[in-house]
N, C-alpha and C positions, 0 to 999 in steps of 0.2 A: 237609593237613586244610583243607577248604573250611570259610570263615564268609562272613556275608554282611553287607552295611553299607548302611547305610540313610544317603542323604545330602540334606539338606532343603537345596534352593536357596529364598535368601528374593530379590525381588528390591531394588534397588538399596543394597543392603549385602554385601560383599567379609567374607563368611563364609561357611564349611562346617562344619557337624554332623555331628559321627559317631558314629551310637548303634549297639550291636550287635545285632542281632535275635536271637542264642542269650545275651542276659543273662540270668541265672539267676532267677527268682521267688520271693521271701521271702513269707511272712507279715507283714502290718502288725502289728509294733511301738510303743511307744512309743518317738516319736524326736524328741526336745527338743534344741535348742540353747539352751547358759545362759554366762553371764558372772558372776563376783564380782570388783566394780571396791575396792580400797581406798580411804581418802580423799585418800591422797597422790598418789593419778593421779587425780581427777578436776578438773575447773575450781573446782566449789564449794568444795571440801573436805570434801564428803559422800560416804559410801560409795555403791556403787551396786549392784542387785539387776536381772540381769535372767534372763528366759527367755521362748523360742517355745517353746510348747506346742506338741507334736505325738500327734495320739491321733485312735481311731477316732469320737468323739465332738466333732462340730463344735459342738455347741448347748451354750455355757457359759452361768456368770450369774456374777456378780460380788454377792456378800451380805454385807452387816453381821450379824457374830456377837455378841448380848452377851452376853459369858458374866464366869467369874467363874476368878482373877482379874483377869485382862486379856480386851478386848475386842476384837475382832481385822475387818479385812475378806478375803474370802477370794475364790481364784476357784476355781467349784464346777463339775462338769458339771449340764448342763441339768436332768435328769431326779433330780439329789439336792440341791436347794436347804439342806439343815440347816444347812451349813460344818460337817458331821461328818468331811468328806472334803474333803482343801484341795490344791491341786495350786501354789498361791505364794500368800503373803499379809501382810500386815501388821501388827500389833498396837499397843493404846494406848501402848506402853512406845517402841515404838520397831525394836524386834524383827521382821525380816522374815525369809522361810525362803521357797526355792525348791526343787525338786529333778528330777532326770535320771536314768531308768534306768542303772546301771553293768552292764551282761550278761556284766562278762567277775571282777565278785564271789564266791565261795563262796558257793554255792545248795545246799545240802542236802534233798533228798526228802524229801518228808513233812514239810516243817516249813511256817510259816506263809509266807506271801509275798502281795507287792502291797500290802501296806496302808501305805504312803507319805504314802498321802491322809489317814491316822488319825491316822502320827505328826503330821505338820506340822498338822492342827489342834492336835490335843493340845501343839506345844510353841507357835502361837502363843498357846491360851489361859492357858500355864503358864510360858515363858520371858521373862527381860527381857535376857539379855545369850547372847551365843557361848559362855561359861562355862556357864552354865543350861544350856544345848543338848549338851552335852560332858557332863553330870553327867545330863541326862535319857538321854542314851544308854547311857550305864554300867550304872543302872537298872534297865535297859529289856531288856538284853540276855539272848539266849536263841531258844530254836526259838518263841517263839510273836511276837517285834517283827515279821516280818515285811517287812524290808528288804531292797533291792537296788540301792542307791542312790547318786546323790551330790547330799549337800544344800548348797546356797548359804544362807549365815545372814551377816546384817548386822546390827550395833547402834547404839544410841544413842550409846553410848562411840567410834563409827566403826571397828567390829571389824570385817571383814570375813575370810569364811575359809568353805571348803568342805571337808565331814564324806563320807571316803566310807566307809558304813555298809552292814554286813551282819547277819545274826542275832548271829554269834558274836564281831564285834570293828569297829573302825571307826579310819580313821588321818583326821587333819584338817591342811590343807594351809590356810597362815596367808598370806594376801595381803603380810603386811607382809614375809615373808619371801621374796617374788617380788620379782627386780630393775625387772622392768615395774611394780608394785604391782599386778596384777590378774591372774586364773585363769579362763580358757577352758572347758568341761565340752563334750562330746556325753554320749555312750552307752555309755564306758569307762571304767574308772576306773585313776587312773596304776600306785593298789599293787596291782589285779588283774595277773591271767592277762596277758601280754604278747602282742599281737599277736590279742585274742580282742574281744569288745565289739561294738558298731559305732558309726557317726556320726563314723569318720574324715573322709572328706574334707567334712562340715561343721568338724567341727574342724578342719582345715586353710584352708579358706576363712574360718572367723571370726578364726581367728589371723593369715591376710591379714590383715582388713578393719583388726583392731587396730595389728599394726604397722604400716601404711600411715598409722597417725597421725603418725608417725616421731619416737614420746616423748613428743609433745606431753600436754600435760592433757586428759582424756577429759571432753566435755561428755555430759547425759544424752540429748540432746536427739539426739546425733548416733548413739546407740543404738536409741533407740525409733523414729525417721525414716526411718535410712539403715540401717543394719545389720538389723534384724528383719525390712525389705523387699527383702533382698538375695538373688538371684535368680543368680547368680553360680556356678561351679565351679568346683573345684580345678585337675580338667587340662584343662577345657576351656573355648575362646573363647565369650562370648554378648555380641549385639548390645549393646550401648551403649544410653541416652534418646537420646542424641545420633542414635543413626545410625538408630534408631524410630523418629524427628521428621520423618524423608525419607520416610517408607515413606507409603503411598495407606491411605486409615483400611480401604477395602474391600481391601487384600491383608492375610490372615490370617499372621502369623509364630510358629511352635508352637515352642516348648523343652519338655523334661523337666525337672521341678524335683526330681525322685526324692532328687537328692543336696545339693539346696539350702537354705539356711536357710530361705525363705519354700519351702513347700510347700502340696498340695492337702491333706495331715492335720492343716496348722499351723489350733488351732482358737483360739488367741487371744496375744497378746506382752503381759507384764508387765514395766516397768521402775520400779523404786522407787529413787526418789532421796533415800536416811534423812537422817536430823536430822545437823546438823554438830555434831560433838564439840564441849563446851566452851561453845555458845553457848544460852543457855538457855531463849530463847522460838522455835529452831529445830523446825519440823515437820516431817515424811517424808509424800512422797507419791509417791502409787499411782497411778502411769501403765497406761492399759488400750488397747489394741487388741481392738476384740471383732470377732473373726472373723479370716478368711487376712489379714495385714499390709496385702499389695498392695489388701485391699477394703474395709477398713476406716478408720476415722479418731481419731487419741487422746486419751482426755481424762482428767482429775485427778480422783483423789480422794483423799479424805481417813478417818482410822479420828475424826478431831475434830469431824468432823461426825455423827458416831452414825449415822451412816444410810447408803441405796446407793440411786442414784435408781432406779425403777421402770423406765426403757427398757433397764436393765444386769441388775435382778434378778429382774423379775417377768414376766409375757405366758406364755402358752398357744399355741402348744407352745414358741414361742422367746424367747425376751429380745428388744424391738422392735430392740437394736440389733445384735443377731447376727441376727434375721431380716432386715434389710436387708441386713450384709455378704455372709451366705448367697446371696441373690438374685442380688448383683452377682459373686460368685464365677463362678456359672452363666453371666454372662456370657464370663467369662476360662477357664471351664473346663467346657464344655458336654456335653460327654462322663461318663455312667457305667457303661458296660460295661467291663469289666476293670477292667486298669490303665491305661486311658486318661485317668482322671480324675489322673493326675500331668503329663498336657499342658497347658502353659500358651498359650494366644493373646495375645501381646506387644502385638499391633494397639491392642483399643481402651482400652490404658491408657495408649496416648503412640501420634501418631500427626501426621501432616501436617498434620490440622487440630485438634491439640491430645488429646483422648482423653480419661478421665475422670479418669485421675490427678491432672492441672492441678490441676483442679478440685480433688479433695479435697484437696491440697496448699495449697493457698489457705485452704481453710478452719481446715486445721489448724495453717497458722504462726500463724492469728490468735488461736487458740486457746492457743497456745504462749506469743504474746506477753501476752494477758491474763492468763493463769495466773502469769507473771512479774511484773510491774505486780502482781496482788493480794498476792504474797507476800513483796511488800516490809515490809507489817505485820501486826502480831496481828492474830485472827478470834474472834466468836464459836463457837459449837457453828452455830447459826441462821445466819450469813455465811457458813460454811463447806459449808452444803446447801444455802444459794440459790446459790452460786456453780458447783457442780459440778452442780446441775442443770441451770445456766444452760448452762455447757458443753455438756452432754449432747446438750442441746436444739438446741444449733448444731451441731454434727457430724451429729445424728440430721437435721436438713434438710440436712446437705450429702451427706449419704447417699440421702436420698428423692431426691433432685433429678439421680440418675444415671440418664439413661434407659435403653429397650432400644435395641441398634444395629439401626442401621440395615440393614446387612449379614449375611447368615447367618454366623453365628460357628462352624457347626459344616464346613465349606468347608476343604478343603485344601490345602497350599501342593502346588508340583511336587516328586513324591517322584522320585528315581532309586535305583533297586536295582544296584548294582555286587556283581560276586563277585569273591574274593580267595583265591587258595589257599597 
């Protein structure tokens, strides 16, 4: 049986790719990678809430919901600003809820499905604890909830614990009861269909990237930075920064990210770092990447500030700060006929003479370290929206400030076609 292998020479880095030319073609999916960190793995002693969004919809917003009776921040797609439909978000109480297609759940025909987006508003405006969330399921159940899912929910108590929910039943998998203290999610769910799902080998790459901590306490930092920008494969070798840093900014180096946590679908990274148990002037905040990880820059928010600045939830057609990431995507991913737009150009985000990465990297440890320094003490409601605006406004210039390259980005590296029978 002949197949044929496509092998991209990059130059001065001692790598080979090998992608198959008869891989098979899916349908896009929703394909999220998520994390629920306990408090007893992480550094703070706070729980932790993350997930890459993956969906055919790149244009998100980030909005303050006030409703009644908890008031929630949510992240919405573009085009339904209400926070009727919440894909991770956070509440005044404390209460955060993520969630991840399960595809390998009981789906029954004819019954309701996809509305994920309804429950997880509905339990941030109605849940304060993982218990709430467990009785709102109960509830709820029947052909019309509409789930297919596995939800991540964090509390103020430091619960953390992941719900995998269907129409007719739901099992929930308790962090505390993980010897790592924390639960990995793709696209499967562990008490489904065995061996059906997808987003295995992102789940195996993010469970690298976790035990690679080797125990240690999980900061958040080292989630929302390194892990949601990881570009990485299961079974196979990709260039290193390191070995990018050699490379000529005009030689082009392409990967597939098809199988990667940072992908061309990923339209935004949420990590919420909740309240520490116990401690009573403790706040939870809402870490945001607007846009593909790799293009984007992160900044804080808060549900205590009552409000969601304007570059995150408002603009025509885009949110200013997903229309900036957008832009620079097209840099890194200039391609849209087919499936080409899953190719990555590695060049101008690290490169011989630095690349744009640096850059945003710079801007956003100092945004990291500010964010730290303010929460060392109470805030107003008013301190808490000048401060995340403040932010906003420094990553949205270190965003403007990427130019186009220099180099035609859409230039290809040397392909060689090898047969093998």
């Amino acid at each position: 049986m002949r197949r044929q292998q496509v092998i991209t020479q990059t130059v001065g880095i001692a790598l080979v790719t090998l992608t198959m030319l008869a891989e098979p073609v899916f349908a896009q999916r929703e394909e999220c990678t998520s994390a629920v960190v306990g408090p007893t793995a992480t550094t703070s002693g706070a729980p932790i809430l993350w997930k890459n969004r993956d969906t055919n919809i790149l244009s998100n917003r980030v909005v303050f919901v006030d409703e009644q009776p908890f008031t929630y921040l949510a992240l919405v797609n573009g085009d339904d600003p209400s926070g009727r439909r919440c894909f991770a978000g956070l509440n005044s109480e404390g209460f955060a809820i993520m969630n991840t297609v399960a595809y390998n759940l009981p789906d029954v025909a004819g019954e309701a499905k996809d509305l994920e987006g309804t429950i997880m508003a509905d339990a941030l405006r109605t849940c304060r604890t993982v218990d709430d969330f467990a009785s709102y399921l109960k509830a709820n159940q029947g052909k019309h909830l509409g789930s297919l899912a596995n939800f991540g929910v964090i509390d103020a108590q430091g619960r953390a614990a992941i719900f995998e929910a269907h129409n007719h039943g739901f099992s929930m998998l308790d962090t505390a009861d993980m010897a790592a203290g924390y639960l990995v999610n793709t696209n499967f769910a562990r008490t489904g269909e065995e061996g059906e799902g997808g987003g295995y080998l992102r789940f195996e790459r993010a469970t690298t990237l976790f035990e690679d901590l080797g125990g240690s306490k999980i900061p958040f930092e080292t989630i929302l930075t390194k892990f949601s920008r990881d570009i990485g494969h299961a079974l196979m070798r990709r260039p290193t920064w390191e070995e990018m840093a050699l490379v000529s900014a005009d030689k082009p180096v392409w990967i597939s990210t098809r199988d990667s946590i940072d992908k061309y679908h990923t339209s935004a990274t949420v990590v919420i770092e909740g309240r520490q148990p116990g401690v009573g002037d403790s706040v939870a905040t809402m870490w945001v990447l607007p846009g593909e990880p790799l293009c984007a820059v992160a900044v804080p928010l808060w549900v205590e500030a009552q409000s969601c600045p304007d570059v995150l939830s408002q603009g025509e057609p885009d949110a200013a700060m997903w229309a900036e990431s957008l832009r620079i995507k097209k840099i890194v991913r200039p391609f849209s006929e087919g499936h080409k737009n899953e190719y990555l150009n590695l060049t101008p985000l690290v490169n011989r003479d630095g690349g744009f990465r640096a850059h945003l990297d710079t801007g956003e440890a100092e945004i990291l370290k500010l964010t730290s320094e303010f929460l060392q003490t109470a805030h107003s409601p008013m301190e808490y929206r000048t401060f995340q605006e403040s932010m906003t406004q420094r990553a949205l210039h270190a965003l403007r400030s990427v130019g186009e390259p220099k180099s035609d980005t859409k230039a290809l590296t040397k392909i060689i076609v090898s047969d093998a029978s």
